[in-house]
GUFI-525749 format. One record per residue (C-alpha): residue in one letter; x, y, z. Coordinates in Angstrom, 3 decimals, always signed. Each point is the difference from the previous one (the first is absolute). Last residue first. Layout:
// GUFI-525749
R, code, X, Y, Z
R, a, X, Y, Z
...
END
This chain:
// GUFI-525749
R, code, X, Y, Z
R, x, +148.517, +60.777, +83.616
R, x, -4.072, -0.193, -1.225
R, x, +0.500, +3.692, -0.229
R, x, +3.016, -0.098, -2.265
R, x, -1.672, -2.472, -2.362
R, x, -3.224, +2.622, -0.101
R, x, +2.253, +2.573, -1.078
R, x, +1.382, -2.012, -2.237
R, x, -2.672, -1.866, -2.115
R, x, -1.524, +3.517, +0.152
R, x, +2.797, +1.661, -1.866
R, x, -0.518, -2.911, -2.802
R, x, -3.259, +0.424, -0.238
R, x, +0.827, +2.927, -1.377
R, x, +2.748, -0.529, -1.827
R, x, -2.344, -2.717, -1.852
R, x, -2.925, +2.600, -0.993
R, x, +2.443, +2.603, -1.377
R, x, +1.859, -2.836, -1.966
R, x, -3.473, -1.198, -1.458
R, x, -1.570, +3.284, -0.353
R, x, -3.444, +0.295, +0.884
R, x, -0.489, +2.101, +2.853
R, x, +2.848, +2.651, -1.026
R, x, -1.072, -0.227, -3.522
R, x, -3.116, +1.629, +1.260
R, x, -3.540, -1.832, -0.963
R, x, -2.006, +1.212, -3.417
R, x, +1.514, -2.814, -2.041
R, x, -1.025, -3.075, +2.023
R, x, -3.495, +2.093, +0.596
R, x, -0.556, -0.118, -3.925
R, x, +1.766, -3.317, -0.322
R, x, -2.860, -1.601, +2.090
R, x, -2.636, +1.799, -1.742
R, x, +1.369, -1.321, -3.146
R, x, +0.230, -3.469, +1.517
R, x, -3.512, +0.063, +0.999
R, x, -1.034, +1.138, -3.461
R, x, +1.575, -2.711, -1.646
R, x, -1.797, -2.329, +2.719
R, x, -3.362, +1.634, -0.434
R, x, +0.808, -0.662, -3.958
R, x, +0.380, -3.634, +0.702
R, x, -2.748, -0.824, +2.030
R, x, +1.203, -2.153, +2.236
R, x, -1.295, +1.710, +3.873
R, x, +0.217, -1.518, +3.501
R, x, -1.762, +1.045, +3.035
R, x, +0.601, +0.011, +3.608
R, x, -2.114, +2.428, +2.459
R, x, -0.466, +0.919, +3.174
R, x, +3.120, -2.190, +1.100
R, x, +0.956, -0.593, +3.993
R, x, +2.637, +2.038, +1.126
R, x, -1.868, +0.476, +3.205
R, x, -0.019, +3.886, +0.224
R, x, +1.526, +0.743, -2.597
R, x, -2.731, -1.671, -2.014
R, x, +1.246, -0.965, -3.560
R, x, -0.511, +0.363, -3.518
R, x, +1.539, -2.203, -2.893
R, x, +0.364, +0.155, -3.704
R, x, +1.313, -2.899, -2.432
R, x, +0.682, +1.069, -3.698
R, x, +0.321, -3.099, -2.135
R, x, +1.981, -1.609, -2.798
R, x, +1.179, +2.662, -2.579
R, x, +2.826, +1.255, +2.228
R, x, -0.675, -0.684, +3.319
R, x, -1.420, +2.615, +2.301
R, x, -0.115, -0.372, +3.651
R, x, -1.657, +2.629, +1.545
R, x, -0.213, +0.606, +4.447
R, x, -2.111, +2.006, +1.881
R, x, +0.448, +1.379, +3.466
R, x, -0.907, +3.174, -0.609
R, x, -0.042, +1.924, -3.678
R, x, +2.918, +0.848, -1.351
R, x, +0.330, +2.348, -3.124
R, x, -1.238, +2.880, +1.994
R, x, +3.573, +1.630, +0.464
R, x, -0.437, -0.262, +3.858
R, x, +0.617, -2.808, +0.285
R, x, +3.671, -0.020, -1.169
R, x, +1.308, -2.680, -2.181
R, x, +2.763, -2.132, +0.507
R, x, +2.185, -1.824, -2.736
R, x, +0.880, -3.708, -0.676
R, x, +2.144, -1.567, -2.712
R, x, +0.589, -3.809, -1.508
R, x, +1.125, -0.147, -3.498
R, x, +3.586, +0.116, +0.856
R, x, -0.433, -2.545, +2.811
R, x, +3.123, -0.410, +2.061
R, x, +0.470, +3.481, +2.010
R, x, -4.024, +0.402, +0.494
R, x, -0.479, -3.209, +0.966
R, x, +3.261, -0.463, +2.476
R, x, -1.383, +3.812, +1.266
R, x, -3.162, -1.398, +0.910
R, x, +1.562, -3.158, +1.693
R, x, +2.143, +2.622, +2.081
R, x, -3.001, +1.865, +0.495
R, x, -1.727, -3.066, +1.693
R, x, +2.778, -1.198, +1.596
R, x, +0.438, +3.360, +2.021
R, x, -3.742, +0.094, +1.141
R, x, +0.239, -3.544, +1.444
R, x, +3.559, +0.917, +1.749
R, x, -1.845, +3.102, +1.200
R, x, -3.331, -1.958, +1.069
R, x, -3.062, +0.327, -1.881
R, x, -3.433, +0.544, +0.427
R, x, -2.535, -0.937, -2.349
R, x, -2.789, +1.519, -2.117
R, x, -2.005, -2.275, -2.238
R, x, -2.357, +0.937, -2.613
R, x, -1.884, -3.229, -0.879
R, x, -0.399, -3.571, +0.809
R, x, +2.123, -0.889, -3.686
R, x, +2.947, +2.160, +0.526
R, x, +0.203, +3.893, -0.088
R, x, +2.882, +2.255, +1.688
R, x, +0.601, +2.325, +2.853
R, x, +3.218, -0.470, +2.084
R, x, +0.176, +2.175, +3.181
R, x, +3.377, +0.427, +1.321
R, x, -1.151, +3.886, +1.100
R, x, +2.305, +2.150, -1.730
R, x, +1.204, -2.418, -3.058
R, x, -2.897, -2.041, -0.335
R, x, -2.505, +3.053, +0.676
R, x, +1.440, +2.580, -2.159
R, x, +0.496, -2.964, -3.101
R, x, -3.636, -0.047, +0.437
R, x, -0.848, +3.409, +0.064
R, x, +1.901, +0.542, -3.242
R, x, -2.128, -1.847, -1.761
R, x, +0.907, -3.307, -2.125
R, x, +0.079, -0.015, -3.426
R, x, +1.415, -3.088, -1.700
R, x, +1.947, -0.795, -3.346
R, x, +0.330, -3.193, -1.194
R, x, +1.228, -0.306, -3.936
R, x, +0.586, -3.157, -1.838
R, x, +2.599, -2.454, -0.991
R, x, +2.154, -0.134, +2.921
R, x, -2.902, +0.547, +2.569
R, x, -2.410, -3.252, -1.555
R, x, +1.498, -2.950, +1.273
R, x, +1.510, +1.416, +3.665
R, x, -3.133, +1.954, +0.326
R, x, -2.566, -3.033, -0.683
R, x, +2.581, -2.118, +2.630
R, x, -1.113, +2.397, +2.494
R, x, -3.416, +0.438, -0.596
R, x, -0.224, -3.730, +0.065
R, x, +1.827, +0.030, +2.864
R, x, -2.392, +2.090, +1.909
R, x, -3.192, -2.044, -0.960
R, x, +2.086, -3.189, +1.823
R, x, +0.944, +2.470, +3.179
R, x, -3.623, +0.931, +0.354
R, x, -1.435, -3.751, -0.307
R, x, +2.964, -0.921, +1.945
R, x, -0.785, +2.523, +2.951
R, x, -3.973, -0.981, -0.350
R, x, +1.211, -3.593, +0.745
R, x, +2.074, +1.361, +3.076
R, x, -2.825, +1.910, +1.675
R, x, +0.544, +3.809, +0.145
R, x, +1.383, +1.077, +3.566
R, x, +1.217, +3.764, -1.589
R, x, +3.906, -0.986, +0.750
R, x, -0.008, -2.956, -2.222
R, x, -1.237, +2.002, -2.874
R, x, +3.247, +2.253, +0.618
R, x, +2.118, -2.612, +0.524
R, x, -1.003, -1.413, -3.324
R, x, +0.083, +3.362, -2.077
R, x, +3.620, +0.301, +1.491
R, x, +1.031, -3.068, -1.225
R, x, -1.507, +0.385, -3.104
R, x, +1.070, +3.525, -1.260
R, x, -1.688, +2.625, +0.315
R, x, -0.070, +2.351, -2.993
R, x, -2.758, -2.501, -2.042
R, x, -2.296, +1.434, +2.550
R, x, -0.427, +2.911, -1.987
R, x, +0.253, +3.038, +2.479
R, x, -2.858, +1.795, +0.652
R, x, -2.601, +2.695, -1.453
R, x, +0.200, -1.462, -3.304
R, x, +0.917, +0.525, -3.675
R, x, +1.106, -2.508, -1.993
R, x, +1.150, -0.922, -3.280
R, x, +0.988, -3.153, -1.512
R, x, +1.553, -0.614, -3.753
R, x, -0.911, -3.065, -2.146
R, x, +0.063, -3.544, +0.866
R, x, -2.338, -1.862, +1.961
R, x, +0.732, -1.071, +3.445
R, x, -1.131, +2.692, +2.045
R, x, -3.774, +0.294, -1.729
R, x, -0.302, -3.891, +0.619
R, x, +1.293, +0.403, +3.742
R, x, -2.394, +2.804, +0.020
R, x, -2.644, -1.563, -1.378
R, x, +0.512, -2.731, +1.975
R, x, -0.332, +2.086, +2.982
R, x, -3.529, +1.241, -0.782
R, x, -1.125, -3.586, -0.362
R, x, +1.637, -0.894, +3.889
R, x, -1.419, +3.396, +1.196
R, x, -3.621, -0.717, -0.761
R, x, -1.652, +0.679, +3.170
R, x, +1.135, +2.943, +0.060
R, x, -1.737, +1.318, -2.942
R, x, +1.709, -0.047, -3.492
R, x, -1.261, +2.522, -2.453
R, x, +0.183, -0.948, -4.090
R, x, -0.047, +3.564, -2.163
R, x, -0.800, +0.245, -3.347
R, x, -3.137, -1.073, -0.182
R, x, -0.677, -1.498, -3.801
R, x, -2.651, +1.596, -2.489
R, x, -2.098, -0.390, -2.612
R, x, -3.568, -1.880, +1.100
R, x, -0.062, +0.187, +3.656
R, x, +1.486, +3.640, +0.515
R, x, -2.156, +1.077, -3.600
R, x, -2.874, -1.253, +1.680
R, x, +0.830, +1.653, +3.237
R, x, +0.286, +3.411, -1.273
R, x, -3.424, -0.147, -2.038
R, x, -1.424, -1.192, +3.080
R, x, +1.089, +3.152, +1.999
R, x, -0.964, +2.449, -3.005
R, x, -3.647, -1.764, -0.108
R, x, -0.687, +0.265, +4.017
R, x, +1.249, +3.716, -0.670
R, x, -2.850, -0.129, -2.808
R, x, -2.241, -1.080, +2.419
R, x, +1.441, +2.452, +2.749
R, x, -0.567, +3.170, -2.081
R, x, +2.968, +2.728, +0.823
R, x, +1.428, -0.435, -3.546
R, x, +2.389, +1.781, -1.116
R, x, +1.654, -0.084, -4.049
R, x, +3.347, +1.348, -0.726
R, x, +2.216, +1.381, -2.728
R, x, +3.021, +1.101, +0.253
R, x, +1.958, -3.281, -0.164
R, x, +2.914, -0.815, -2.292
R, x, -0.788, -2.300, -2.557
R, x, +2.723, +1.408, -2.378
R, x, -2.933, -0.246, -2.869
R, x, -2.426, +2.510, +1.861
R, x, -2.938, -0.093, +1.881
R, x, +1.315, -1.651, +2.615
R, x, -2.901, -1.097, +2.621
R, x, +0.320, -0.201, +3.557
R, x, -2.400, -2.032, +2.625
R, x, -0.699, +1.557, +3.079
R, x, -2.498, -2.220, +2.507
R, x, -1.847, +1.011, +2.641
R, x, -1.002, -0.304, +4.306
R, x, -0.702, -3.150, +1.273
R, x, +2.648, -1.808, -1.920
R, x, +2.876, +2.262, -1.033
R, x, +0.144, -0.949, -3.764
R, x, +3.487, +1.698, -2.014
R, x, -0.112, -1.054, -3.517
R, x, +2.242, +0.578, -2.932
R, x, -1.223, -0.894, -2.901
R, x, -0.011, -3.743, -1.497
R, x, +0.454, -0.587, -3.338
R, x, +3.174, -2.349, +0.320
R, x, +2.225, -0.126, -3.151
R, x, +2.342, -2.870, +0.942
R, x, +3.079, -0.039, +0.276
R, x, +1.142, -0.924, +3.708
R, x, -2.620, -2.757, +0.057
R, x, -0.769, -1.178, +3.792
R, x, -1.208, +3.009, +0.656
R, x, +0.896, +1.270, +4.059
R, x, -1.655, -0.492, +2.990
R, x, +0.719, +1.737, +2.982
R, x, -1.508, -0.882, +3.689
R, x, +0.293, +3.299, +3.105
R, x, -1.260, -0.455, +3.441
R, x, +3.589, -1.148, +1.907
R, x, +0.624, +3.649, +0.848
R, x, +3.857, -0.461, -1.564
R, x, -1.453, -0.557, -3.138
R, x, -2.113, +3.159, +0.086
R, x, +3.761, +2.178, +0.796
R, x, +1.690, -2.024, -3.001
R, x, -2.882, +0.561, -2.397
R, x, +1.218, +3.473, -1.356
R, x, +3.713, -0.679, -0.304
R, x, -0.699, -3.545, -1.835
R, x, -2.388, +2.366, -2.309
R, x, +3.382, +2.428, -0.189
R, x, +2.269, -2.732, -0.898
R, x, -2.560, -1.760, -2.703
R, x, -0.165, +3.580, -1.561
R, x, +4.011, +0.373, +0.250
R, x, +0.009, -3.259, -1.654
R, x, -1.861, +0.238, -3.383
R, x, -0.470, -3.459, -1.423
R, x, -3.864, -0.260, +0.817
R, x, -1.694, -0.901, +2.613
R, x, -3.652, -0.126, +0.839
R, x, -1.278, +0.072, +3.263
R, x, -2.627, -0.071, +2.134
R, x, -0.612, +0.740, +3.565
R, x, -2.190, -1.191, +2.533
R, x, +0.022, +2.084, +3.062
R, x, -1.761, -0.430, +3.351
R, x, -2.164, +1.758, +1.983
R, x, -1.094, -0.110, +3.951
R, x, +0.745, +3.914, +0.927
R, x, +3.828, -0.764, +0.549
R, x, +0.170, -1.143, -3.631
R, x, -1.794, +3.381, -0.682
R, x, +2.473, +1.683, +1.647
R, x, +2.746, -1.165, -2.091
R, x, -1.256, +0.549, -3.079
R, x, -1.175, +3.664, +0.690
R, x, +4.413, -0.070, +1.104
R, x, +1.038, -0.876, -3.443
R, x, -1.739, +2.332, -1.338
R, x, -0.612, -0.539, -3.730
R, x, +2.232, +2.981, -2.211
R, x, -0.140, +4.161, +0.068
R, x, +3.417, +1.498, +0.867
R, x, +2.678, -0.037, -2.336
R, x, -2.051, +1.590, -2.930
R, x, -2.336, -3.394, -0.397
R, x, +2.118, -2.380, +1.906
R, x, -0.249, -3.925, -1.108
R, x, -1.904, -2.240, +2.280
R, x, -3.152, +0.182, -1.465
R, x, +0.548, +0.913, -3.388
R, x, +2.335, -2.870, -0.817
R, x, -0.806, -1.218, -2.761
R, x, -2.474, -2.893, -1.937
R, x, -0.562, -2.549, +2.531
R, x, +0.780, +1.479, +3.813
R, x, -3.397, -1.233, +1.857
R, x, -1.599, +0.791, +3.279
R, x, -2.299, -1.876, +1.453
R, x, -1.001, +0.850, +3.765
R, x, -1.757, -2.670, +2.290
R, x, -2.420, -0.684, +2.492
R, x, +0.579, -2.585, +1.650
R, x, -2.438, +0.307, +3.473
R, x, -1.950, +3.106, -1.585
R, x, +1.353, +3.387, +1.025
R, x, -1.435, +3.121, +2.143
R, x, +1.256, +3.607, -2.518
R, x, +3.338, +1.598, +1.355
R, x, +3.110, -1.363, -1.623
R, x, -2.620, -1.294, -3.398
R, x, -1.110, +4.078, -0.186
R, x, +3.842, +0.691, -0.084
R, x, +0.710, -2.859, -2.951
R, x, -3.055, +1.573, -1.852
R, x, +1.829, +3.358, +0.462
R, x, +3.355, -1.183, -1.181
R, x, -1.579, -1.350, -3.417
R, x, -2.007, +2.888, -0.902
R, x, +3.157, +2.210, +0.946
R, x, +1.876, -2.782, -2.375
R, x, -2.854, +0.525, -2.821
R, x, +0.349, +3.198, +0.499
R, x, +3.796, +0.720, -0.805
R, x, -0.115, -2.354, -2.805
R, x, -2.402, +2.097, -1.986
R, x, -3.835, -0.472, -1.126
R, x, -2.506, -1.337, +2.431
R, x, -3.334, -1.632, -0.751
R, x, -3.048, -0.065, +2.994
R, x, -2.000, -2.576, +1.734
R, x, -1.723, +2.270, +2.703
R, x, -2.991, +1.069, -1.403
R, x, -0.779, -3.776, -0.512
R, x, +0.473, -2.169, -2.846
R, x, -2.958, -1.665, -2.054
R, x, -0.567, -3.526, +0.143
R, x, -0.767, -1.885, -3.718
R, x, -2.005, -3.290, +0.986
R, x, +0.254, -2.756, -2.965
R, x, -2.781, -1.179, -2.007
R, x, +1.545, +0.993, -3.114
R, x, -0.093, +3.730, +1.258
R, x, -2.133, +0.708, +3.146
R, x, +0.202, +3.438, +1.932
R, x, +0.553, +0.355, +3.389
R, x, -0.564, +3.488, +2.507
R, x, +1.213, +1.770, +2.664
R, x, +1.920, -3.577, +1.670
R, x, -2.072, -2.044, +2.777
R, x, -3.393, -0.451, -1.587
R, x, +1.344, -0.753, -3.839
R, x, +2.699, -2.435, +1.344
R, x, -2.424, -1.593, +0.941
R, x, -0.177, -2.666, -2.924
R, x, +3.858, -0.019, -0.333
R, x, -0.074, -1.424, +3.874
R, x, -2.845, -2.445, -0.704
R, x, +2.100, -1.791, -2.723
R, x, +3.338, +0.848, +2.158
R, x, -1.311, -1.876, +2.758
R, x, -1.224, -3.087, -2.316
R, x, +2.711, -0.367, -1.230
R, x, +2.102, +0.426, +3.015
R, x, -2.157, -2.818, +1.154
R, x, +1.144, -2.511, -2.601
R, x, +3.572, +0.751, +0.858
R, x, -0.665, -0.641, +3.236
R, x, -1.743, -3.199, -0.648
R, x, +3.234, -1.453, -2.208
R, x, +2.470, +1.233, +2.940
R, x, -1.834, -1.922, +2.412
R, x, +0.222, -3.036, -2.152
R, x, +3.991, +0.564, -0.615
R, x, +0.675, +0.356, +3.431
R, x, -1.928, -2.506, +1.402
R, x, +1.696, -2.212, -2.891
R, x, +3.675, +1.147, +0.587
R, x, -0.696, -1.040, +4.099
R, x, -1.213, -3.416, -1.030
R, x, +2.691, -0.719, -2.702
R, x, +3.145, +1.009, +2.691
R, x, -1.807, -1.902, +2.737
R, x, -0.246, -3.670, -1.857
R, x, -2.697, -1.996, +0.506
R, x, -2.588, +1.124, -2.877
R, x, -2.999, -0.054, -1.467
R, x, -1.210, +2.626, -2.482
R, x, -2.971, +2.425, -0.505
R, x, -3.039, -1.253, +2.520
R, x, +1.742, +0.009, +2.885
R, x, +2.176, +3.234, -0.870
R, x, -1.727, +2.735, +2.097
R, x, -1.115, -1.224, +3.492
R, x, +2.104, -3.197, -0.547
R, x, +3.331, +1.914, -0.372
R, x, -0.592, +2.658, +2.731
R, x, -0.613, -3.021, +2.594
R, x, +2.695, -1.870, -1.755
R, x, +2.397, +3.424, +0.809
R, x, -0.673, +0.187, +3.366
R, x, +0.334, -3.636, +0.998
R, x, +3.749, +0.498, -1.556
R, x, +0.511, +2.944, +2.177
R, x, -0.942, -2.158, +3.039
R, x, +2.071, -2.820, -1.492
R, x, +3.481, +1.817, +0.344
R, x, +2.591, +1.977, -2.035
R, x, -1.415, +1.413, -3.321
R, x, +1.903, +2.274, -0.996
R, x, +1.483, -1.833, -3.653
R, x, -3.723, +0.397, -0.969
R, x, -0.191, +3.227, +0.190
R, x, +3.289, +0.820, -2.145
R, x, -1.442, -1.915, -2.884
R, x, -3.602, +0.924, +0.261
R, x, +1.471, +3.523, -0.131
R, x, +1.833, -0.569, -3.343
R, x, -2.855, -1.911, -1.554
R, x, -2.483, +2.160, +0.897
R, x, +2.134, +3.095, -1.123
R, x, +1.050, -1.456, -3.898
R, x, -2.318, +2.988, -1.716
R, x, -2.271, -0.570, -3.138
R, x, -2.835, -0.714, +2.088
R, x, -0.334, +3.171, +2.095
R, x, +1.338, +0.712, +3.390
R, x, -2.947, +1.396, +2.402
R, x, +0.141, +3.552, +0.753
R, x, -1.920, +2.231, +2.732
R, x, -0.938, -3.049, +2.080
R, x, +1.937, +1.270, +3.345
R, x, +2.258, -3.127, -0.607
R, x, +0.572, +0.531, -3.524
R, x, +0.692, +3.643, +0.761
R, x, +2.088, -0.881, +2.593
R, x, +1.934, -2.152, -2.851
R, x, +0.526, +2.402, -2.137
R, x, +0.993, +2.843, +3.080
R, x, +2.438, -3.033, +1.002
R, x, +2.018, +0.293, -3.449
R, x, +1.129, -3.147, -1.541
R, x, +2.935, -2.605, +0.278
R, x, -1.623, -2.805, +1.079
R, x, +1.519, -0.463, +3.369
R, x, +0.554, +3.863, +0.624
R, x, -3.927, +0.175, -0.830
R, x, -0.806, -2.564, +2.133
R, x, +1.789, +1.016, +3.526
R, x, -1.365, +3.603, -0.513
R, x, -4.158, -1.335, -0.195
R, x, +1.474, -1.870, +3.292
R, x, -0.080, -3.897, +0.200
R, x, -1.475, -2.011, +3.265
R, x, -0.929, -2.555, -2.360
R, x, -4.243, +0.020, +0.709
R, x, +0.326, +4.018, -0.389
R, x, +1.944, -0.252, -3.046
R, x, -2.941, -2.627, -1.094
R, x, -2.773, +1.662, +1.056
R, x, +0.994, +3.470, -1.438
R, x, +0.792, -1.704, -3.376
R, x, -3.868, -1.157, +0.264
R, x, -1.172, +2.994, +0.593
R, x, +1.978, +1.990, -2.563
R, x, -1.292, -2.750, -2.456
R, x, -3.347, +0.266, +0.576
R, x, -2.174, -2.860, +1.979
R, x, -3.395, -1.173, -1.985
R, x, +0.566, -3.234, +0.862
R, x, -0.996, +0.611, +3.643
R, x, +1.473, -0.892, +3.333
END
């Protein structure tokens, strides 16, 4: 094993050594996987004024699990480090191959870019020298556009060639919403970023890295959460936002679609609204656009969103006990029932009847009553207010099937009539006693709902998304959200479908007669 190893290399070695997934470390530290395949693939290497090889060496170390690995790791340590520091303990010997390896790479991407600017001259038309410094002229193809219209048809038909054209393991799409919103908002009702061009190129290999900066104007945060909801639900999409809400950022909007160009707008005037915009087809200066991006990611922004595999249930369950029992208003929108409707007995029996093992029955039952006793505290203070679809109230009351969401996943049961009746009865009890407590169906087909997702929004604390298999009920995707003004705009959004639903599906005495009627029909058929 050489000294001379690079830093990709040697973070290769050790995720490989570890048994650890370039996925599995970038959920455990927090950043994108596309950075760290690059880091991997030897494309970037962190620089010194980041923490990175102290947060990974941190999470490696705590996965180490037997002497084999251990072996591995002195072997690496002595073939690079032997000479710089001596050590015992694992944490110090995996931050120093680290840090060594990243030192050398760093002092070979001198060196690369050194003889890179020097031939530049043979690969580009032509370089000129000024202060030393190579000057590389554009191509035929590298072009300036003037009007919103164009620069989103320039946009759209980047995001086409990126649906069709072969992709790079990682590659990834930047797009950035700094100074307006030119790129989602509709130029004469009809001309904005496709969605759908999006879309397929996330099924062509892409993802999407999106950044934003907010600002106190709501209906533009509303239509941006609008926008990203159908990438988020692909599980390919990061956000960051600016961790300083006033500041004066420079930055121009920038759309880079690695592999094939980069858009980045200009405002020419002092509203800052785009209508200028600069195209570059040249894959060094795309490089250049791409890096740009990620320095400003590493240097001035936060992510925004925190995703929860399933392997991390237990953390993404304390946020939603914590998210529960905080005050303020709660909000939800769902495919199923809350599971707050059933009450415990019930809930037991019914956990009972699907052969679960008794200690994951208390675990379940324990989570349940914190919910529970969260709703008791909070619901005469505060608003709840769920959305369920009509489809689901269709299949509990027509084919005793009870859908709802608990900790495992999207669960569909089977009840029996006395089951069934209990169940509404306790619904109406809820409805009937808690003034602040009201629920309301939505139909499908209005395009509010998507499938067999549920949205728990609580009032300056946390918005809390899920997506789930039909199939198996098992979650694609949980993720939780604190920025405030993606809450505030959450709740807007919220109140904008609350608002837009009949009175005749969201009335509290309308709602209540009708279960009623059910209550005794289905009494008179259990008779």
């Amino acid at each position: 094993m050489l000294r001379t190893m690079k830093f990709g290399e040697c973070l290769h070695y050790l995720l490989t050594t570890l048994d650890i997934s370039v996925n599995r470390l970038s959920k455990a530290i927090n950043i994108d996987n596309s950075l760290i395949s690059r880091w991997v693939n030897g494309k970037r290497i962190p620089s010194y004024k980041t923490t990175y090889i102290d947060t990974i060496a941190e999470f490696l170390t705590k996965n180490f699990n037997n002497s084999y690995q251990v072996k591995r790791l002195n072997e690496l340590y002595l073939a690079i480090c032997k000479d710089t520091c001596a050590t015992s303990c694992i944490k110090d010997k995996v931050k120093c191959v680290l840090s060594e390896t990243q030192g050398y790479s760093l002092e070979c991407r001198k060196q690369e870019l050194k003889v890179a600017k020097a031939h530049i001259g043979s690969n580009e038309k032509k370089t000129n020298t000024f202060d030393n410094f190579p000057i590389l002229h554009m191509s035929h193809e590298d072009t300036i556009i003037i009007g919103k219209s164009n620069i989103i048809n320039k946009c759209n038909s980047l995001l086409v060639h990126a649906a069709k054209s072969p992709v790079e393991q990682n590659a990834t799409i930047y797009i950035s919403f700094v100074t307006d919103n030119v790129l989602i908002n509709y130029v004469d009702n009809k001309i904005h970023l496709d969605i759908n061009s999006i879309l397929n190129a996330i099924n062509n290999g892409y993802k999407i890295v999106i950044l934003i900066k907010f600002n106190n104007d709501i209906q533009r945060t509303i239509r941006l959460v609008q926008f990203i909801l159908p990438i988020i639900l692909t599980g390919k999409l990061v956000v960051y936002y600016f961790k300083n809400y006033t500041s004066v950022y420079a930055m121009k909007e920038l759309m880079v679609v690695e592999g094939i160009g980069t858009v980045m707008g200009l405002p020419t005037e002092s509203n800052l609204q785009i209508d200028h915009a600069l195209v570059f087809k040249n894959n060094y200066i795309n490089n250049v656009c791409a890096n740009y991006y990620n320095m400003i990611l590493n240097t001035y922004t936060n992510p925004l969103i925190d995703y929860y595999t399933n392997d991390n249930v237990d953390k993404y369950q304390e946020v939603l006990n914590n998210s529960e029992e905080s005050i303020g208003d709660r909000l939800t929108l769902q495919y199923g029932f809350n599971i707050i409707t059933m009450p415990d007995d019930l809930y037991l029996r019914v956990l009972k009847r699907h052969n679960i093992p008794h200690e994951k029955i208390q675990t379940i039952i324990n989570h349940h009553k914190i919910r529970l006793q969260s709703f008791f505290t909070n619901i005469r203070h505060y608003t709840y207010k769920d959305i369920y679809t009509t489809e689901s109230i269709i299949n509990l009351i027509k084919h005793r099937k009870f859908c709802f969401y608990c900790r495992e996943g999207l669960t569909i049961v089977n009840l029996e009539t006395d089951e069934l009746i209990t169940l509404l009865q306790n619904l109406v009890y809820m409805l009937k006693t808690f003034e602040n407590y009201n629920i309301a169906f939505l139909d499908k087909k209005s395009n509010r709902m998507t499938n067999y997702i549920s949205c728990t929004i609580k009032e300056l604390n946390t918005v809390l998304f899920e997506s789930y298999s039909f199939e198996n009920g098992i979650p694609e995707l949980r993720l939780a959200i604190k920025e405030p003004m993606i809450i505030k705009a959450c709740e807007e959004y919220f109140w904008e479908i609350w608002n837009s639903i009949s009175p005749i599906y969201k009335e509290k005495n309308e709602i209540i007669n009708w279960l009623l009627n059910h209550i005794k029909l289905l009494s008179a058929h259990l008779k």
